[in-house]
N, C-alpha and C positions, 0 to 999 in steps of 0.2 A: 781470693774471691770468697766472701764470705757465703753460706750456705744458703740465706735467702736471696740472695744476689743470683746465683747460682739459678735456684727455683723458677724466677720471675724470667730469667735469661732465655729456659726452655720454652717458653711460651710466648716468646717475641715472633709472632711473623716473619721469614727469611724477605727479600726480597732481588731477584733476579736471578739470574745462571741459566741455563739453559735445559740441562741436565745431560745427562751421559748414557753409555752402552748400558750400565747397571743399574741407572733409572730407569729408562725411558721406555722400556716393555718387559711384561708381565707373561710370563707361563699360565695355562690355563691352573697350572698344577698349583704356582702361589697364588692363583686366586681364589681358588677353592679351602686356603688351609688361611686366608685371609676374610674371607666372607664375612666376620660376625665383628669385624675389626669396629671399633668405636666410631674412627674415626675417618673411615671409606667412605667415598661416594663413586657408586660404579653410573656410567653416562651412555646410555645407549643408543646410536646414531644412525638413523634412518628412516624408513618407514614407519609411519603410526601402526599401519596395518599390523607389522609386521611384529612390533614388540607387546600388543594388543596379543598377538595372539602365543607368543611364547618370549619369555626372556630370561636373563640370567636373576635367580633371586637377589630381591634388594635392589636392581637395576631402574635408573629413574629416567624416562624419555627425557631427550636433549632436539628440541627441534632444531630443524636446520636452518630454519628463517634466523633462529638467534643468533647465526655464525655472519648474517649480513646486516649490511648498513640500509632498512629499508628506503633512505631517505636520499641515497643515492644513486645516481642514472646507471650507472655498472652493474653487473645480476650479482657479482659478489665480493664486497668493499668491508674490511674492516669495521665495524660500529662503533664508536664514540665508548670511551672506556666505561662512563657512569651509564653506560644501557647496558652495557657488558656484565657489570658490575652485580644488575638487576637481575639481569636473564640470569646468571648461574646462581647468583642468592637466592632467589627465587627455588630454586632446585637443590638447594642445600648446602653450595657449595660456600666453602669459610676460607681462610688463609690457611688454617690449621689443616682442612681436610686431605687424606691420601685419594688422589682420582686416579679412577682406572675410567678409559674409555674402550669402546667397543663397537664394531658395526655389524647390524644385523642378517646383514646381505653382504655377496663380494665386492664392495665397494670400500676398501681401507682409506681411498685420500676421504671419505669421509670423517674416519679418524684423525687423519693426519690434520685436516684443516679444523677441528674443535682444539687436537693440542697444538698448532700453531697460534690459534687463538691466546688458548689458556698461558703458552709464553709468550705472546705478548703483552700481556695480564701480568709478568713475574711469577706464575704459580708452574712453570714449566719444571721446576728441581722435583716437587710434590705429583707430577702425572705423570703418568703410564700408557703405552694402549697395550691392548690382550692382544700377545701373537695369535694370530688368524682368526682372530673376531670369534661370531658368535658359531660359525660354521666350524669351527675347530673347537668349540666346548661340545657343541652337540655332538658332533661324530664321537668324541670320548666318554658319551654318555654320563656330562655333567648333570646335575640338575635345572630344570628349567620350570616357570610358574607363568603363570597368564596371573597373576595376582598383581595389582599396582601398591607399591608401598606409601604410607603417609609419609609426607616431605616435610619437614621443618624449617622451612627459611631460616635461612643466615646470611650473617652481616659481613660484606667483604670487602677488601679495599684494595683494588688493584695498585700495585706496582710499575706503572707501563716501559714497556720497554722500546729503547730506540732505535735498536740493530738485529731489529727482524724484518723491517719493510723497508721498500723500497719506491719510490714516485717512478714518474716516466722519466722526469729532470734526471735523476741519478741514471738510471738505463743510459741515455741517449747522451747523458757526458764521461761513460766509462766503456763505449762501444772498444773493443778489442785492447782494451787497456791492461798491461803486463798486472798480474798478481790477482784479477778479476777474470772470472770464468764463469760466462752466459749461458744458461743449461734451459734448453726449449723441451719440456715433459708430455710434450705432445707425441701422438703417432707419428709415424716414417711419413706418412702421408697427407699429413699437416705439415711438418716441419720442410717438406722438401715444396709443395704450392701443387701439388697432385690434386690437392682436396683444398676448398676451402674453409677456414673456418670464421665461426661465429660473422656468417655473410661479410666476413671485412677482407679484405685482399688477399692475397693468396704469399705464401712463403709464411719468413720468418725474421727475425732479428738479426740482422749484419752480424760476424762473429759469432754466433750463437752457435753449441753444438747440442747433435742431438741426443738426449738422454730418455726413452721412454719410460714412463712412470712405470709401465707393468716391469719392467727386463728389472726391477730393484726388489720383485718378488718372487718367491719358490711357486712349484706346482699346486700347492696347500695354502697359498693366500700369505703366507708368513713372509716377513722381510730375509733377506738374503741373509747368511753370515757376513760378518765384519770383513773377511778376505775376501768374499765375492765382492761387496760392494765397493771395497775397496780396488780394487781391479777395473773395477764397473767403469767408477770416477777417473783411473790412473789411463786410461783405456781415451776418454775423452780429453783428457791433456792434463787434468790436476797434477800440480805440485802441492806438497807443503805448503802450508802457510797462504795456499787462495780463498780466495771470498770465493763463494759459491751464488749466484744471483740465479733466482729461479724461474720461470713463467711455464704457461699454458695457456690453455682457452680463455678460462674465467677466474684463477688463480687457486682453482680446487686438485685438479692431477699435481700442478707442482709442488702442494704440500709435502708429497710423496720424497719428492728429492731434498725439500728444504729438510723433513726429518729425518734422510739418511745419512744427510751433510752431515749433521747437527751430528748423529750417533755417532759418529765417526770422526768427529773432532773437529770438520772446518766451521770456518766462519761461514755463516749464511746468511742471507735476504732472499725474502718472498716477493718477488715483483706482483704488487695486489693487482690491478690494472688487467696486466695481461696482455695478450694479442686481442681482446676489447678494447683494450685502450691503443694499443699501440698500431694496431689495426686499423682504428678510425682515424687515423692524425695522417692526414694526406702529405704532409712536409716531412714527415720521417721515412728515412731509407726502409728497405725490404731488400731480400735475398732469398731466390729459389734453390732449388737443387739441392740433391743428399748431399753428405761429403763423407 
């Protein structure tokens, strides 16, 4: 390979993979020794109020309306890749750029659901999120600013990817199907029909086990270590080699397990939909009760 070959090569846009345990989250420690990096864009997810009044320098608000498809009946649906495309260009975000994401408040599947996004996008190898958000920079007495930085728009072009969602058709034709493992990320209390959710009927998905979004984090908001969560998974029936299919309410808590699957090596899908969708369909089965 000759040397300008070579040159031009570094600078080609990757497109897809997932990313792994040594991608996928950020110590507050290398964010800090990364800060002035060229080529960062830190994404801060939550509240206006909230990053308005303190945030990590250099940090650029990521509203949350951009993580949905305003144009469709579900509260939170994927958006069409060229609005996607807009919304983070818009915010600086390039092919080239290293993302860190972060949530302001204790709420990580807020994280989790921007970089579900962003690997849907194909920009999943290049993201991060900062274990234990913004609450675990602060308590270490990182630095923090109310200053909002100038943005530069940039040009980006999604890569999309097609083995990270999933319809209701797939659900509902893989119900207790060998090698496929239904993970409901909802409360005990949703999953078992004690409580109902999002006013649709009470239970949960035939075959589905239940995995709660919080039980995948520490007392400190941080993701579990790799042998907890592995346990976690092993615990609800995983083997080797399962697809991991996710849901919840609105498809926001199951980020939580689609990015633990991910860290840990299975295959995963995010069921977008949800128990909004699968909850309205009066022809599709339901199941109560813990197990």
């Amino acid at each position: 390979m000759t040397d300008l070959l070579a040159f031009l090569l570094a600078f080609v846009p990757t497109c897809g993979g997932h990313g792994d345990a040594q991608s996928m989250i950020v110590s507050t420690g290398w964010l800090v020794s990364h800060l002035h990096d060229r080529n960062l864009v830190i994404l801060s997810v939550g509240e206006r109020a909230d990053y308005d009044q303190a945030h990590i320098p250099g940090a650029i608000y990521l509203p949350t309306d951009d993580l949905r498809d305003r144009h469709n009946a579900l509260t939170l649906e994927l958006p069409p890749m060229e609005e996607l495309a807009g919304s983070f260009g818009r915010l600086g975000v390039s092919n080239d750029s290293r993302i860190v994401l972060y949530t302001s408040k204790d709420r990580p599947q807020l994280t989790s659901r921007a970089f579900w996004t962003l690997d849907a996008m194909g920009l999943a190898p290049q993201t991060s999120i900062l274990d234990g958000g913004f609450t675990a920079w602060q308590s270490e007495g990182r630095p923090v600013t109310a200053q909002v930085p100038a943005v530069k728009p940039a040009k980006l072009a999604p890569c999309a990817q097609s083995d990270v969602l999933a319809d209701v058709g797939y659900v509902s034709s893989h119900l207790r199907q060998k090698g496929i493992r239904i993970i409901d990320a909802r409360l005990p209390e949703f999953y078992s029909g004690a409580q109902v959710s999002m006013g649709k009927r009470l239970g949960h998905i035939p075959g589905a086990v239940n995995v709660p979004y919080t039980s995948l984090l520490d007392e400190h908001g941080k993701l579990k270590p790799a042998n907890e969560l592995r346990a976690i998974f092993r615990q609800a029936g995983f083997q080797d080699g399962d697809r991991v299919v996710s849901y919840c309410h609105i498809g926001m808590q199951a980020t939580m397990v689609y990015f633990a699957a991910r860290y840990l090596g299975y295959d995963a899908r995010l069921y977008d939909g949800s128990w909004e969708d699968w909850g309205a369909r009066s022809e599709l089965p339901v199941e109560t009760g813990a197990k």
